[in-house]
C-alpha positions as CSV (number, residue, x, y, z in Angstrom):
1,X,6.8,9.6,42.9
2,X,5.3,7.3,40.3
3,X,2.8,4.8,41.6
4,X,3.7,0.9,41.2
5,X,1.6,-1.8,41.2
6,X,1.1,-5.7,40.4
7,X,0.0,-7.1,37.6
8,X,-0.3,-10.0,35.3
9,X,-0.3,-10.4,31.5
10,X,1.0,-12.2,28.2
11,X,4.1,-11.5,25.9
12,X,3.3,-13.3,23.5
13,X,1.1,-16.2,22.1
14,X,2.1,-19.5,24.3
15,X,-0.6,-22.3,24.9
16,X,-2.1,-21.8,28.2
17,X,-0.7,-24.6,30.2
18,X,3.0,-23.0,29.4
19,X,4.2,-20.9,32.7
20,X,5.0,-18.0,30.7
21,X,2.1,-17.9,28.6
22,X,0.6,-15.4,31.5
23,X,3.3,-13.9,33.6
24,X,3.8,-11.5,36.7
25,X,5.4,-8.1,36.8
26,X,5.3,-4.7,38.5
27,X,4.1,-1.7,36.3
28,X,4.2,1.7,36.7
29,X,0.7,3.3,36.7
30,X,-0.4,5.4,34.5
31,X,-1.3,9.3,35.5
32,X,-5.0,9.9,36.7
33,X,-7.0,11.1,34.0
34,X,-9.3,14.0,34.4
35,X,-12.6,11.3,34.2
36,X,-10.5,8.9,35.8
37,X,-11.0,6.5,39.0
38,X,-8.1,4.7,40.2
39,X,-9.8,1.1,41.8
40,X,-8.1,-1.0,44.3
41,X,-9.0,-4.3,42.6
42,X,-10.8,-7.1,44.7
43,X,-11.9,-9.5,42.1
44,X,-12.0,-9.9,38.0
45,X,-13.4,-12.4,35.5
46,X,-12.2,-14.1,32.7
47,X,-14.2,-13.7,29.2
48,X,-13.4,-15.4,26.0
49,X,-12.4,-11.7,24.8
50,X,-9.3,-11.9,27.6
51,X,-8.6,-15.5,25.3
52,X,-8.5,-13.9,22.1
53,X,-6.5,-10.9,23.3
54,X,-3.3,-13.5,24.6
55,X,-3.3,-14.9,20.6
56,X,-2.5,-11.6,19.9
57,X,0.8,-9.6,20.0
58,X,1.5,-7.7,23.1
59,X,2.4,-4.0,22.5
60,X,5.7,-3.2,23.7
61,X,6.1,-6.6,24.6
62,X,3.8,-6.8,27.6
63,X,-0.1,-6.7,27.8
64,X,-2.0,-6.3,31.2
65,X,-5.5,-8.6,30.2
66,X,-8.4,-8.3,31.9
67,X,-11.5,-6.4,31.5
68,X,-14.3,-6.9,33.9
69,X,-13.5,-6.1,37.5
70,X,-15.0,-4.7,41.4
71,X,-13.2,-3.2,43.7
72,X,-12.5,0.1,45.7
73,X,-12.2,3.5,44.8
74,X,-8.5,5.1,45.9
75,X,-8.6,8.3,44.0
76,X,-10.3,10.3,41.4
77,X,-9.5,12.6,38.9
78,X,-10.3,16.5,38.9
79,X,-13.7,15.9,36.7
80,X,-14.8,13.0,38.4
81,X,-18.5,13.7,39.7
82,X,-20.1,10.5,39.9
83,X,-17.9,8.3,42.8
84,X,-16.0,9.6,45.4
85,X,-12.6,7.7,47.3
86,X,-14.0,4.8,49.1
87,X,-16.6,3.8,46.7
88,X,-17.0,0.1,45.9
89,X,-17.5,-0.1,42.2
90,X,-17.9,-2.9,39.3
91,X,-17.4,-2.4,35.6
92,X,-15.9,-3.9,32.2
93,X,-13.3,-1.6,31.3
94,X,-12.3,-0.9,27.6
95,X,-10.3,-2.7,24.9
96,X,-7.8,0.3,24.7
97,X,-5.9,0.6,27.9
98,X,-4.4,-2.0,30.3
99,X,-6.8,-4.7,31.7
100,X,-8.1,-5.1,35.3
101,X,-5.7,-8.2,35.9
102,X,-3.7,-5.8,38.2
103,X,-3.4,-4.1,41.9
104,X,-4.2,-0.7,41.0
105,X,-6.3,-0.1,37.5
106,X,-7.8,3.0,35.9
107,X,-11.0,3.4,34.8
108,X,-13.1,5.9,33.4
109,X,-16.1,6.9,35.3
110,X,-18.4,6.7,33.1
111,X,-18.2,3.2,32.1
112,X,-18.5,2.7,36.4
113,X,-21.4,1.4,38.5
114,X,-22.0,1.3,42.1
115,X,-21.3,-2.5,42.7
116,X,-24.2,-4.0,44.0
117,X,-24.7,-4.2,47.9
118,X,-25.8,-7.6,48.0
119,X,-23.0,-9.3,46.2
120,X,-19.6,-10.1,47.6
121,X,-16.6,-8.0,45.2
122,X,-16.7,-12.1,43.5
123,X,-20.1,-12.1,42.5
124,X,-20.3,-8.7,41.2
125,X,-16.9,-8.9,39.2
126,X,-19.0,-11.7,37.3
127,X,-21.4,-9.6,35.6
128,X,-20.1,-6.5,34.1
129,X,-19.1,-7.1,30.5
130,X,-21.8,-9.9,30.1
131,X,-23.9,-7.7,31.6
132,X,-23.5,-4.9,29.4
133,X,-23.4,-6.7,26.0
134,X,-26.9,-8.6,26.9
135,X,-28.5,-5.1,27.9
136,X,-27.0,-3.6,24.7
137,X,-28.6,-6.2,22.4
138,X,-32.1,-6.2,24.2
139,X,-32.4,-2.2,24.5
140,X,-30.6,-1.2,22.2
141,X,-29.9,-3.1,19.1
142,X,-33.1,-5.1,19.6
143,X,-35.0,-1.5,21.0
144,X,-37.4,-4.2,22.8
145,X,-39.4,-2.4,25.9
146,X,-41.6,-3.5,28.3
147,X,-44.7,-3.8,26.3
148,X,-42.5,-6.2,23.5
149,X,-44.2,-9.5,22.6
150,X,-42.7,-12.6,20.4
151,X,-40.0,-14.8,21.0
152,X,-36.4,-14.3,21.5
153,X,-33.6,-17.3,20.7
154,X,-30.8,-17.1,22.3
155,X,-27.6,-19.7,20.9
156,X,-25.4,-20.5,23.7
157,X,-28.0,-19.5,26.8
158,X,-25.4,-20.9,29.1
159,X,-22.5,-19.0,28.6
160,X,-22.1,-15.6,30.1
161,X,-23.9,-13.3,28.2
162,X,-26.7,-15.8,27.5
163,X,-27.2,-16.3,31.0
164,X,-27.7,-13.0,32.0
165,X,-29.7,-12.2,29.1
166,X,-32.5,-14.9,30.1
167,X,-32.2,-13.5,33.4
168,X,-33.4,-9.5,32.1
169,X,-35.8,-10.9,29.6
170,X,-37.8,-12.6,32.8
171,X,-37.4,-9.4,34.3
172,X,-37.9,-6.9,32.2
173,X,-39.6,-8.1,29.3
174,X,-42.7,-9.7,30.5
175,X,-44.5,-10.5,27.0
176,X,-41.6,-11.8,25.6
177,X,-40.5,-16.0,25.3
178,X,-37.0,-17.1,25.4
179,X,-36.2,-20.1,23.7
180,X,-32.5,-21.1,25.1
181,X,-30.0,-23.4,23.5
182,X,-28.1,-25.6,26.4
183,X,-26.3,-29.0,24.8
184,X,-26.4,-31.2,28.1
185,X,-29.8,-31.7,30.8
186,X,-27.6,-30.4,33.5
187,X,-27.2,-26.7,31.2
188,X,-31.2,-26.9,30.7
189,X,-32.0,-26.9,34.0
190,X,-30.2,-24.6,35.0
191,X,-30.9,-22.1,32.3
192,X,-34.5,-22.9,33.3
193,X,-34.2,-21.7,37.1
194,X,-32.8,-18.7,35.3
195,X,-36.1,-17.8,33.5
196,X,-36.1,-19.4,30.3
197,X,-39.8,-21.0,29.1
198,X,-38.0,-23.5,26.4
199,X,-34.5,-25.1,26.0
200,X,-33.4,-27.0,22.7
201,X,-30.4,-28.5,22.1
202,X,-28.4,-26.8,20.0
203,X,-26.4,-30.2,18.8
204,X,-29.7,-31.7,17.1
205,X,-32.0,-31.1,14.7
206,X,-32.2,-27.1,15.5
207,X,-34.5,-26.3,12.9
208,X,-37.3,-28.9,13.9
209,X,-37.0,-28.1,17.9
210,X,-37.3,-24.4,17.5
211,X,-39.7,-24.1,14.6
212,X,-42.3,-26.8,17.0
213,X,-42.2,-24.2,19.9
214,X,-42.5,-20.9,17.5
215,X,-43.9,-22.1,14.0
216,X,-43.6,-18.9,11.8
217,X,-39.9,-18.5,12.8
218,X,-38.8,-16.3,15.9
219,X,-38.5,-12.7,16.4
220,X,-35.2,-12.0,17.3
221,X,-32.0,-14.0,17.2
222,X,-28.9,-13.7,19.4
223,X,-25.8,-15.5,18.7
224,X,-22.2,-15.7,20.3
225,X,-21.4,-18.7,17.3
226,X,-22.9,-17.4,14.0
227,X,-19.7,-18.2,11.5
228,X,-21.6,-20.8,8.7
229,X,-24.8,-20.9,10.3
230,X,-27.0,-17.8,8.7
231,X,-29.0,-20.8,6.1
232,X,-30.1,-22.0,9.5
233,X,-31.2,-18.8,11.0
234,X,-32.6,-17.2,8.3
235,X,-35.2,-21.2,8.5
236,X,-35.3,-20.0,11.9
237,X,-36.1,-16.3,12.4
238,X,-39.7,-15.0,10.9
239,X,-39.3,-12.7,7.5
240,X,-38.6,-9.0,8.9
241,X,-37.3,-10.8,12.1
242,X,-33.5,-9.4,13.6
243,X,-30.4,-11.1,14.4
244,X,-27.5,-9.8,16.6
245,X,-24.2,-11.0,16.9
246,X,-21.1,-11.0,18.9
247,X,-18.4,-12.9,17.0
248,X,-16.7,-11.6,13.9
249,X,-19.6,-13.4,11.9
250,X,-19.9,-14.2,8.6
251,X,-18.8,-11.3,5.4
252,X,-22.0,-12.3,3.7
253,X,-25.4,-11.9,5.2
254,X,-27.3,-12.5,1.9
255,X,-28.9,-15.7,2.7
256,X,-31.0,-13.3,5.2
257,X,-32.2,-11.0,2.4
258,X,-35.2,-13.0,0.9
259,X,-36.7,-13.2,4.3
260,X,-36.1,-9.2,4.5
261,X,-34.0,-10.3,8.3
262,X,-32.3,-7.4,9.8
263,X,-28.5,-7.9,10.9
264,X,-27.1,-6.2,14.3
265,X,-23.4,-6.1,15.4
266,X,-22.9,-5.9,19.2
267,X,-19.5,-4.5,20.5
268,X,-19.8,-3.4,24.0
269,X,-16.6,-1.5,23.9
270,X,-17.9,1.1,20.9
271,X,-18.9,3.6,23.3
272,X,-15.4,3.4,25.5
273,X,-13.2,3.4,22.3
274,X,-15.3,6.0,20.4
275,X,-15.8,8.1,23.0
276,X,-19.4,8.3,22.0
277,X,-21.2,11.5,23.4
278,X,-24.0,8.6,25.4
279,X,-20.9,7.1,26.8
280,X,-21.8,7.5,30.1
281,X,-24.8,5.3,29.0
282,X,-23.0,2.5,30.4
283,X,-22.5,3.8,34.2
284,X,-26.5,4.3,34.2
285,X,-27.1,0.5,32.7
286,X,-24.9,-0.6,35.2
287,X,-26.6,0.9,38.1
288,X,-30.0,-0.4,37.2
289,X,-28.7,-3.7,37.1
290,X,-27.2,-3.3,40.3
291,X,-30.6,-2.3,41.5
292,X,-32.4,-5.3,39.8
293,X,-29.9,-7.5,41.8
294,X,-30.5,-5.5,45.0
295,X,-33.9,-6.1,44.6
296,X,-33.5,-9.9,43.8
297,X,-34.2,-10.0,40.1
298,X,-31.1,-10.6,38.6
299,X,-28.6,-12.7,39.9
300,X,-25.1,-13.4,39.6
301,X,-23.5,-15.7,36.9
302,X,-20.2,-16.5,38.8
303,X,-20.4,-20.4,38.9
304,X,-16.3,-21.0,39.9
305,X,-14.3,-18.9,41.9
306,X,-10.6,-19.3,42.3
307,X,-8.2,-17.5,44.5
308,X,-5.4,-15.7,44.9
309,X,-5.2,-13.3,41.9
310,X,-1.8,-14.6,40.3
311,X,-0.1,-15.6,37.1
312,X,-0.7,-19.5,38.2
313,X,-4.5,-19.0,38.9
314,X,-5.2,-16.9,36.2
315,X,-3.7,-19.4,33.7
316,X,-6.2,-21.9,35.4
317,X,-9.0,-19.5,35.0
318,X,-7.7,-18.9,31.2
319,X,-8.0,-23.0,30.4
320,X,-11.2,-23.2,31.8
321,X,-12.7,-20.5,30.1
322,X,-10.5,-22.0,26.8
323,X,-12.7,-25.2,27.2
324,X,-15.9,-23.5,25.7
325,X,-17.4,-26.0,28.7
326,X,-17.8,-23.9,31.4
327,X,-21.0,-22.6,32.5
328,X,-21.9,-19.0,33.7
329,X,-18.5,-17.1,34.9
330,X,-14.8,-17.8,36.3
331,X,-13.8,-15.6,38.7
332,X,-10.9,-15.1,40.5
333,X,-10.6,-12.9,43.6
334,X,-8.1,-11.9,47.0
């Protein structure tokens, strides 16, 4: 008997405040994979990726969105080793198979982490794909460690990946500055209590408010907004510094040449999608950060949290998110 369950998604590209630009339906779901967990969903969270995927076209005329989400394990597929029925788990999904915005979701394991045992399934559905991206550019793109010094700008500190990145640089990355952008006092403070030594304000005079707190230029540059704006980084980040972004970005990263500046790309789904051999790379970042939170050094980013999980509340999730004013993460849960 094929297994049924709930879910919510787009057919095509209608503005958000249009009923049927996010719609209800029952789906069938999809046979357990051998790596496979099949997760009773609690609670999910809305990133601008789940935006830009409604502009799209929905295959076969229906898309389940979604991508981070916590819940329960139900079942597990014949090479699962990792988590066992009755787990609680949290993780990001992939770009490549239906999103978390549904009962009853498959996942592969090893993009999984034990959710953290301090958070509610709300907080911890918060974090994932935030979580992952900011860990990816620090450790890996970045290859910063422990013993890292210089200063680390990060455009957009308030947004979800920008607020969890402050949060690992403080822990983590004890010899390292974060200069963070927030536009209003309210952001500032609150990226403060989050760890960050400076704010600017990214809708004035960049240039003069970062080069005063780190004269020669800073050592590393992240970025969520870099279309048009490599003249100002490359004023902005020290010759030989690095820049890693998240957007589609610019074509042309020659400005960045006479100051010999390094370009990164971040895309947390390569490993899912690639099916990189250091896929399961993800599952063990994901349990260290539920370990940092455990131990009270990271905390979550979930700032609004609606309820139930439904067309109507998930198109009220999608405009706020839509706004580009929200601060931390929308989640909706129950």
């Amino acid at each position: 008997m094929t297994l049924r369950t709930t879910a919510i998604g787009y057919m095509e590209n209608l503005p958000v405040t249009n009923p049927e630009s996010l719609v209800e339906r029952t789906v069938d779901v999809p046979p357990l994979g051998s790596h496979d967990l099949l997760v009773e969903i609690a609670a999910v969270s809305v990133n601008p990726v789940d935006v830009k995927q409604r502009a799209q076209v929905a295959p076969d005329g229906f898309r389940v969105l979604g991508f981070d989400g916590a819940g329960t394990v139900r079942a597990a597929g014949q090479a699962v080793t990792l988590f066992s029925p009755g787990d609680e788990v949290y993780y990001a999904g992939t770009i490549d198979r239906p999103g978390t915005d549904q009962r009853l979701h498959l996942v592969d394991e090893r993009i999984v982490g034990r959710k953290p045992a301090s958070l509610s399934f709300a907080e911890a559905a918060a974090l994932p794909l935030t979580t992952i991206t900011a860990w990816e550019v620090l450790f890996e793109q970045f290859r910063l460690t422990p013993d890292s010094r210089g200063t680390l700008l990060i455009i957009g500190a308030t947004g979800g990946v920008g607020s969890v990145m402050v949060q690992l640089a403080e822990a983590l990355l004890p010899d390292v500055s974060v200069i963070a952008t927030a536009s209003t006092p309210e952001r500032a403070d609150w990226i403060r209590s989050l760890g960050a030594e400076h704010t600017v304000n990214h809708r004035h005079d960049l240039t003069s408010q970062v080069l005063a707190i780190a004269p020669g230029g800073v050592d590393w540059l992240f970025t969520g907004h870099s279309e048009g704006q490599l003249p100002l980084y490359a004023t902005i980040v020290r010759p030989f510094g690095e820049i890693t972004a998240i957007d589609d970005g610019p074509r042309d990263v020659s400005p960045l040449k006479p100051r010999s500046i390094t370009w990164h790309w971040e895309f947390m789904f390569t490993r899912p999608v690639q099916q990189t051999p250091d896929m399961s790379g993800q599952h063990d970042l994901l349990n260290r950060v539920a370990d940092l939170v455990d131990e009270g050094r990271l905390h979550t980013t979930a700032t609004q949290t609606l309820s139930p999980i439904s067309a109507a509340t998930m198109r009220q999730a999608h405009e706020l998110v839509e706004s580009g004013r929200t601060l931390g993460k929308v989640v909706v849960e129950g």
